[in-house]
C-alpha positions in Angstrom: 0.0 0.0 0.0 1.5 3.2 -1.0 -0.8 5.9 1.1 -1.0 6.6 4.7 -3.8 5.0 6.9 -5.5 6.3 9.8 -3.1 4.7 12.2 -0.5 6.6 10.1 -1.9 10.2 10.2 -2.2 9.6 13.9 0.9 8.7 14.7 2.8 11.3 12.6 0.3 14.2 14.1 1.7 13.1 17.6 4.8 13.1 16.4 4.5 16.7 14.9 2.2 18.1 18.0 0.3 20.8 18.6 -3.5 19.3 17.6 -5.2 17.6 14.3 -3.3 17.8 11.1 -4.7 17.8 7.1 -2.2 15.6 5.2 -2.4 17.0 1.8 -0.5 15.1 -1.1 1.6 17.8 -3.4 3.7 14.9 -4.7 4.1 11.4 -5.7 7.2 10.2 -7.7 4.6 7.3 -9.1 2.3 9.8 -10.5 4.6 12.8 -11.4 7.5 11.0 -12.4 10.4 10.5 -9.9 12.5 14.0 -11.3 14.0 16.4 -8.8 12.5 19.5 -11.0 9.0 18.1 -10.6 9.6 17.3 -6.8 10.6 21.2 -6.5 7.9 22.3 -9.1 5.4 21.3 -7.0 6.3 21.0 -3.4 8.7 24.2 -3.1 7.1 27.0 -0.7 4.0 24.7 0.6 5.1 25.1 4.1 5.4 22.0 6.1 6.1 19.3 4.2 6.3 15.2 5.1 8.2 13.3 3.0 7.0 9.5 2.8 8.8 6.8 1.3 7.5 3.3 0.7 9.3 0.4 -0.3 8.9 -2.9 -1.6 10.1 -4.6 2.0 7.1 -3.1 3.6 9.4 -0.1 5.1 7.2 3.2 5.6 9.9 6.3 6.8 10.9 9.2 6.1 11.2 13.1 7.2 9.4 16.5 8.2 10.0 19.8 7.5 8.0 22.8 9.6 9.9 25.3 6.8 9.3 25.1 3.1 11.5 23.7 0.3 13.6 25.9 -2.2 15.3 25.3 -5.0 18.5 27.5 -4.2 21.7 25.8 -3.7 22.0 25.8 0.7 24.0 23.4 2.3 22.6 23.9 5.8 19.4 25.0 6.4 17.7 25.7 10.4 14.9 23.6 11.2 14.3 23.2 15.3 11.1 20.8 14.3 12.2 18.8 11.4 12.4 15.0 12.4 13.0 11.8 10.5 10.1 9.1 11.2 9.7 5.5 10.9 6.5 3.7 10.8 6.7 0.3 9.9 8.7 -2.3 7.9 9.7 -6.0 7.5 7.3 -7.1 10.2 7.7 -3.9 12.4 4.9 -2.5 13.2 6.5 -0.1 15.7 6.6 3.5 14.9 9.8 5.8 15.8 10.6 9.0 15.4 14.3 10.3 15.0 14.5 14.3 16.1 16.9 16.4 14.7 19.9 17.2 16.9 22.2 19.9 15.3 19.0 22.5 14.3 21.2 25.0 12.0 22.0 21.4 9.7 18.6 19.8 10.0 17.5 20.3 5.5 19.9 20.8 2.6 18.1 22.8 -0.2 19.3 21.7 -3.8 17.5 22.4 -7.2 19.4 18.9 -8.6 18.0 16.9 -5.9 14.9 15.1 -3.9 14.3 15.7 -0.2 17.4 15.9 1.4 17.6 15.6 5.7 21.0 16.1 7.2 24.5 16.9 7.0 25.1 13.1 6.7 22.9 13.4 5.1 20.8 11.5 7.1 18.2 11.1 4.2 18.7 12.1 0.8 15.7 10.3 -1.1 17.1 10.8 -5.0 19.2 13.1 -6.9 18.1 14.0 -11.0 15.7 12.1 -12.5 15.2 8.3 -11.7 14.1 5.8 -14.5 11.0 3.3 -13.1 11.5 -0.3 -13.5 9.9 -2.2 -15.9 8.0 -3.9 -12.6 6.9 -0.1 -11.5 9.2 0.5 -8.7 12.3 2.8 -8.8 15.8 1.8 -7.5 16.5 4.9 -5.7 19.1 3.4 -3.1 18.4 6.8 -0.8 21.8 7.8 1.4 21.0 7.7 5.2 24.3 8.5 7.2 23.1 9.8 10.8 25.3 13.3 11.1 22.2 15.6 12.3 19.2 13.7 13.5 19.5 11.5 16.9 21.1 7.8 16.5 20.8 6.6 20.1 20.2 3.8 20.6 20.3 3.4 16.9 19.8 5.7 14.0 16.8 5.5 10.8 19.7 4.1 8.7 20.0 1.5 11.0 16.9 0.4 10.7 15.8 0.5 6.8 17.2 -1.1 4.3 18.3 1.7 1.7 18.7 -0.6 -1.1 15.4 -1.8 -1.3 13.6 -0.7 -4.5 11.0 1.9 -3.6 7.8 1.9 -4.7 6.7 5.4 -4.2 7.9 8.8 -3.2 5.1 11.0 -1.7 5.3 14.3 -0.1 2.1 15.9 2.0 1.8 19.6 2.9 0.5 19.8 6.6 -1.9 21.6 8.2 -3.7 22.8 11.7 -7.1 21.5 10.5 -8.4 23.5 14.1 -7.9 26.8 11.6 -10.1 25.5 9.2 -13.3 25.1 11.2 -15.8 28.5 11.5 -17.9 29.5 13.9 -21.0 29.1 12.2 -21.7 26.9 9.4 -21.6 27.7 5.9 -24.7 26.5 4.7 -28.2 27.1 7.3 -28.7 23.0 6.9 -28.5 20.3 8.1 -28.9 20.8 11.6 -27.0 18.4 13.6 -30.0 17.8 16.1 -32.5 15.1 17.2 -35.4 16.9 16.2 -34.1 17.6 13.0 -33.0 13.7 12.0 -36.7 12.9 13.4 -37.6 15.8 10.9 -35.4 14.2 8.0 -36.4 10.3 8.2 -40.5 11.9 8.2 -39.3 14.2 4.6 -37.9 10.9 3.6 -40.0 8.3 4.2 -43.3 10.1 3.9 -42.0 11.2 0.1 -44.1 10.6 -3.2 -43.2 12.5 -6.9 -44.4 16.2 -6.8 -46.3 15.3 -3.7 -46.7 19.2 -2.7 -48.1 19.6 -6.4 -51.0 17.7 -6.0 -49.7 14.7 -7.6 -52.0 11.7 -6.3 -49.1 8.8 -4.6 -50.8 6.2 -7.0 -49.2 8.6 -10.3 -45.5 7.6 -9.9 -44.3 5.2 -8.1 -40.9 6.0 -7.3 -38.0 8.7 -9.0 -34.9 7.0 -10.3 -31.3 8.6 -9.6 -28.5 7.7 -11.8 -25.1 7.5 -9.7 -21.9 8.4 -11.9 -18.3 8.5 -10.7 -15.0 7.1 -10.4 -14.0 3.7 -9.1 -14.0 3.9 -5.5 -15.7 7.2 -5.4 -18.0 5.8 -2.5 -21.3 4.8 -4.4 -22.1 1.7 -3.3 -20.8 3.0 0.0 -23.7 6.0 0.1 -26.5 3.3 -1.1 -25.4 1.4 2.6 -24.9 4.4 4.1 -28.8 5.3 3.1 -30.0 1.6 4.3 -28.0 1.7 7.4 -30.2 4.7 8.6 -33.5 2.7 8.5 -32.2 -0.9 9.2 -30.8 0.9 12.3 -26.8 -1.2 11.8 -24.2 -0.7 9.4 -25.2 -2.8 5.9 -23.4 -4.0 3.2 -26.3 -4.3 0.7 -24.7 -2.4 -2.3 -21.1 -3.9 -3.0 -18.4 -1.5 -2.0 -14.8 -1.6 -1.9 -11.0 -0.5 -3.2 -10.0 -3.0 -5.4 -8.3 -2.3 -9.0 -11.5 -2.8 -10.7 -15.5 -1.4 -10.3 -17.0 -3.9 -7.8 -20.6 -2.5 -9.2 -20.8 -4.4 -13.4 -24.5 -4.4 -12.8 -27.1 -1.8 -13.5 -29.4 -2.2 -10.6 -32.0 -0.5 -8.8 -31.9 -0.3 -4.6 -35.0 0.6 -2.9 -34.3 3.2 -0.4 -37.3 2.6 1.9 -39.7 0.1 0.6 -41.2 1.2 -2.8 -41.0 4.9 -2.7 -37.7 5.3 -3.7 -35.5 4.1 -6.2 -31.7 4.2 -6.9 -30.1 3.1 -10.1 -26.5 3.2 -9.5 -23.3 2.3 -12.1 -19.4 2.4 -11.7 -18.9 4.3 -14.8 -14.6 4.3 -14.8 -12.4 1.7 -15.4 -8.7 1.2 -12.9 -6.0 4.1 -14.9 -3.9 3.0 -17.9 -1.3 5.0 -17.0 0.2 6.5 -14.2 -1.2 10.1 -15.8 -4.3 9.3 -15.3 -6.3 8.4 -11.7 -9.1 6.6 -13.9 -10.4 6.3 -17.7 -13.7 6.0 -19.2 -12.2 4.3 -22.6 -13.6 0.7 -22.1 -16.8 1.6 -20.0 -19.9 0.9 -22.1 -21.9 3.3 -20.0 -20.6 6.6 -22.3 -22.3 4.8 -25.7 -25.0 3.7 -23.2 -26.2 6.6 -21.7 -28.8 7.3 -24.1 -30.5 4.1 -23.2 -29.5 4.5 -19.4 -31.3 8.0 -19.5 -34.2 7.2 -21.0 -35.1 4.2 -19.4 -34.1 1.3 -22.1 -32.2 -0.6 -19.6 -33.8 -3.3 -18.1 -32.9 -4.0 -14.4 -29.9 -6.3 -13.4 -28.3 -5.8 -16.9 -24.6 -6.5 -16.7 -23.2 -4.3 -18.9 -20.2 -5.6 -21.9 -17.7 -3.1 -22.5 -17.7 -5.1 -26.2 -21.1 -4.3 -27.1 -23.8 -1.8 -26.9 -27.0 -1.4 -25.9 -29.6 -1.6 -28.8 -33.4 -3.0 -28.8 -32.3 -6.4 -29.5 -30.6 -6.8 -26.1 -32.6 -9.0 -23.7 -34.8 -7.2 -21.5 -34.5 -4.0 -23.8 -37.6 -1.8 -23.1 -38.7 -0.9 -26.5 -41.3 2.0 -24.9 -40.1 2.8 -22.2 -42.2 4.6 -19.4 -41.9 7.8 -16.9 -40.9 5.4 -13.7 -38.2 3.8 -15.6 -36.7 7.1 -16.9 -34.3 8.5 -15.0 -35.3 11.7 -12.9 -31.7 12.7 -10.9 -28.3 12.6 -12.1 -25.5 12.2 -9.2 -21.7 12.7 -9.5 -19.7 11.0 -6.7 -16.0 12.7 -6.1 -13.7 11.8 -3.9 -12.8 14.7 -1.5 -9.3 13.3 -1.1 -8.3 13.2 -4.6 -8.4 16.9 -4.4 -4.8 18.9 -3.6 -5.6 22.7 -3.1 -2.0 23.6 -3.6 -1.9 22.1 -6.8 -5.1 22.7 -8.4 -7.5 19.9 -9.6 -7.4 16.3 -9.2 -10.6 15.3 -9.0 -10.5 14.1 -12.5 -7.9 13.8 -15.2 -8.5 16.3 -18.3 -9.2 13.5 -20.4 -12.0 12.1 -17.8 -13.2 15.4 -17.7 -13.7 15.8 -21.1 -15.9 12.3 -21.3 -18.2 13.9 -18.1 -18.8 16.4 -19.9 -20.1 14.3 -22.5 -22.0 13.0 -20.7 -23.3 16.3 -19.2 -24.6 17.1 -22.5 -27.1 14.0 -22.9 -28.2 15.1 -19.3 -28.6 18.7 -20.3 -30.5 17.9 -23.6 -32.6 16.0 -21.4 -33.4 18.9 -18.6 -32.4 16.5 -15.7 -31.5 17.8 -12.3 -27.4 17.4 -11.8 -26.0 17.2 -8.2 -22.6 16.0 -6.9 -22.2 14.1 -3.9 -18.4 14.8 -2.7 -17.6 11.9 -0.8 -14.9 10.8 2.0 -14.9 14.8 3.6 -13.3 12.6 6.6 -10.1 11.7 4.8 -9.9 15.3 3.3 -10.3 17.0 6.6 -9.3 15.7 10.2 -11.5 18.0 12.1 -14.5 16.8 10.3 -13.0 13.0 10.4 -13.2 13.7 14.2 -16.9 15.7 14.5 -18.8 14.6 11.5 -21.3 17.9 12.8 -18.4 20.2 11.7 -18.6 19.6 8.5 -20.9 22.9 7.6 -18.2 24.7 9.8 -15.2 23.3 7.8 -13.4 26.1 5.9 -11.7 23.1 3.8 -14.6 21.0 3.1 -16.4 24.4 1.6 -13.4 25.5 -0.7 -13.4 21.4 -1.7 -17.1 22.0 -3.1 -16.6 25.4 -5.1 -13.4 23.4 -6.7 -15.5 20.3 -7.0 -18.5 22.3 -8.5 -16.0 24.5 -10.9 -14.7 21.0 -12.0 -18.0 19.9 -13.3 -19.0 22.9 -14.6 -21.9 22.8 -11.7 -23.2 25.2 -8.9 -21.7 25.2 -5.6 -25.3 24.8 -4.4 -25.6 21.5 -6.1 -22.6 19.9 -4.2 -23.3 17.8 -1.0 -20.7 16.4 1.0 -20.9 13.4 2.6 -19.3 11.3 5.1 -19.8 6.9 4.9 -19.7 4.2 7.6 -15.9 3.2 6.7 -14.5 1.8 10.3 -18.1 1.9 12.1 -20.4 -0.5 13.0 -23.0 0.9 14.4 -25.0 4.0 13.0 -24.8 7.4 14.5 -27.2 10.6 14.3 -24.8 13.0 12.7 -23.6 10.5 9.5 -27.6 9.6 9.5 -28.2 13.4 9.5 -25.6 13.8 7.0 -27.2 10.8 4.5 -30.9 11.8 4.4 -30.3 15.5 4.0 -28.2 14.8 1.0 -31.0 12.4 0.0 -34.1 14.7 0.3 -31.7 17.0 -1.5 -31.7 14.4 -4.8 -35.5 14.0 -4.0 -36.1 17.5 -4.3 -33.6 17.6 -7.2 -35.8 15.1 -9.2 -39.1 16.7 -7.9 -38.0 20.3 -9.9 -37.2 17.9 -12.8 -40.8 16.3 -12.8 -42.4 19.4 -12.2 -40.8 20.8 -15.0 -41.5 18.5 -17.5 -44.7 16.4 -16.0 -46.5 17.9 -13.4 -49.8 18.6 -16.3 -49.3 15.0 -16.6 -48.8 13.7 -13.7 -52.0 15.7 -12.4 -54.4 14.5 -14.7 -57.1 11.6 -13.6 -56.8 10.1 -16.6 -52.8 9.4 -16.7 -52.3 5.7 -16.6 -50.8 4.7 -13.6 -47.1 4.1 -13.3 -48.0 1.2 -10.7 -48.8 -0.5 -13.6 
């Protein structure tokens, strides 16, 4: 694994002090290319930095720096807080951390080089620009000769193999997230309350299609919202989140997980709460072809499906064949194709974390981008609602990770949905963050709060979309019933 876990960001914020940290990745030398100018491109004047190295032996370790890199050519450089860290490796599970002893020699700064610790230098990760193996990792052999950082009883040198090929380079900028959180929240709701989940679950549960219009319950069954997003996004992980607020436990209904390929192949539809609600959810993005690329849309049938996804063509429980498209000869194809099996709500899932402020956009690649878009257009022609759901706010923000209620108050979470909503071309409004049972268990009220406010929000969502373009429908007697 080649990213920090929980354990890890706990750890190193004890070992850094002074309250919750962000952890922020600038760099990676398996996504940006393992080149000294690219390390200083985008990591010089960040602030605090932490380098991490991982290698192939299991070895996590490296160093921080409270001041920021430079590319100027300074041989000793004052750091009183810089340390060198090690977190695991060959069986290890121990974490150390190695504090720098001679403060005026703690960083060398050098445009022709990696991160560099030490007079010894104590860590110097790479120097130039370091070819990858053809099996992905990079020999980088980094020099760790104790000179400026403690050694007693022994010294990070002693205890890491240097010449063990490295798998990835990444360096985090770190942050107080305690600065980050407001005194009021940014947006009037949700309210993290009792009263106001009990408020929620009614909204919720008591919802029929354009039932303030005057729409009889008997006219539409249920609206339909169309999930779209990257692998791992947390789709499947929302649709439990959803059931896990009215089965009262954590489920695991909806497949969900990390692996290299979408764990969702089937177009399906989840009831939220009985019949009233339905939830048609995809993986629309394939594992990245490249290391340029954090996923690709290139053999996912859903971009020359969405017509037939959109308009209802697709039967339920299709499994969809990146070989072929969908046409009116495929099994199950609806040739005509009624209102409750079009679909009323369309929902972009972003990861939160995937985002780096410092270096712009990362939600998705340009070329990713450009096929959303594409899709954005058979959505627009059709006048459908368009939300984002920006998912895993916990990972991207350690206040909120520890008080899911401060999530409204979380200066970071609110610039993460004006960059997620410029990405898409979208409204702020229209983004909802959103925080999944991950480690939990059991259920609480604020991630409950959290779910069914971002679910009457796609309710409401598809309600302006019906309204729109069916309520004289939908109103009259004599429109045949969807129940049937």
């Amino acid at each position: 694994m080649t990213s920090l876990s929980d354990k890890d960001k706990e750890t190193l914020q004890e070992f850094i002090g002074e309250g919750s940290k962000c952890f922020t990745k600038l760099y990676s030398a398996k996504e940006h290319e393992c080149d000294a100018a690219v390390f200083h491109q985008r990591c010089n004047n960040r602030g605090p930095t932490l380098t991490v190295i991982y290698n192939t032996d299991g070895h996590v370790y490296g160093g921080y720096a409270s001041v920021s890199w430079q590319s100027t050519s300074t041989p000793q450089v004052y750091d009183k807080a810089a340390f060198l860290f090690s977190l695991r490796g060959n069986g290890d599970e121990q974490s150390r951390k190695f504090p720098v002893t001679k403060c005026n020699l703690a960083l060398v700064f050098d445009d022709k080089s990696g991160p560099t610790f030490g007079s010894g230098p104590d860590l110097a990760v790479f120097t130039g620009s370091i070819t990858r193996s053809d099996d992905g990792t990079f020999p980088l052999s980094p020099t760790m000769e104790a000179g400026s950082y403690e050694k007693i009883p022994f010294s990070l040198g002693d205890q890491t193999s240097s010449d063990i090929p490295v798998m990835d380079v990444a360096v985090y900028s770190v942050e107080d997230s305690e600065q980050k959180i407001m005194s009021r929240q940014w947006r009037d709701e949700p309210k993290f309350e009792s009263e106001y989940l009990a408020t929620l679950l009614d909204d919720v549960e008591s919802y029929w299609p354009l039932k303030d219009f005057g729409v009889s319950e008997e006219a539409l069954q249920h609206v339909n919202i169309l999930f779209i997003g990257p692998i791992g996004a947390g789709k499947s992980s929302f649709l439990n989140s959803v059931e896990s607020v009215f089965r009262k436990h954590v489920t695991m209904s909806a497949a969900a997980g990390s692996r290299g390929k979408s764990v969702t192949s089937m177009y399906r539809q989840y009831p939220i709460t009985g019949p009233v609600v339905s939830v048609c959810v995809y993986d629309v993005s394939v594992p990245p072809v490249s290391n340029h690329r954090s996923c690709c849309f290139n053999d996912c049938s859903i971009t020359k499906d969405i017509d037939a996804i959109l308009d209802g063509h697709v039967p339920n429980n299709y499994i969809f064949n990146s070989s072929s498209s969908v046409t009116n000869k495929t099994h199950g194809y609806r040739r005509d194709p009624k209102l409750k099996d079009k679909i009323h709500c369309v929902v972009y899932v972003l990861d939160a974390e995937k985002y780096s402020p410092e270096i712009g956009m990362s939600f998705v690649t340009e070329t990713v981008k450009e096929q959303i878009m594409d899709i954005q257009e058979k959505v627009d022609q059709r006048g459908i609602q368009q939300l984002i759901l920006l998912n895993k706010i916990d990972n991207a923000c350690a206040a909120t990770k520890e008080n899911t209620s401060d999530v409204y108050r979380s200066e970071l979470i609110q610039q993460r949905c004006f960059h997620a909503a410029n990405c898409l071309g979208l409204p702020p409004m229209t983004v909802l963050p959103m925080k999944n049972n991950f480690m939990e268990l059991t259920t609480s009220d604020e991630v409950a709060i959290l779910t069914l406010y971002n679910v009457r929000q796609m309710l409401r969502a598809a309600d302006a979309y019906l309204r729109v373009n069916y309520l004289d429908e939908l109103r009259q007697e004599r429109y045949e019933s969807q129940l049937s």
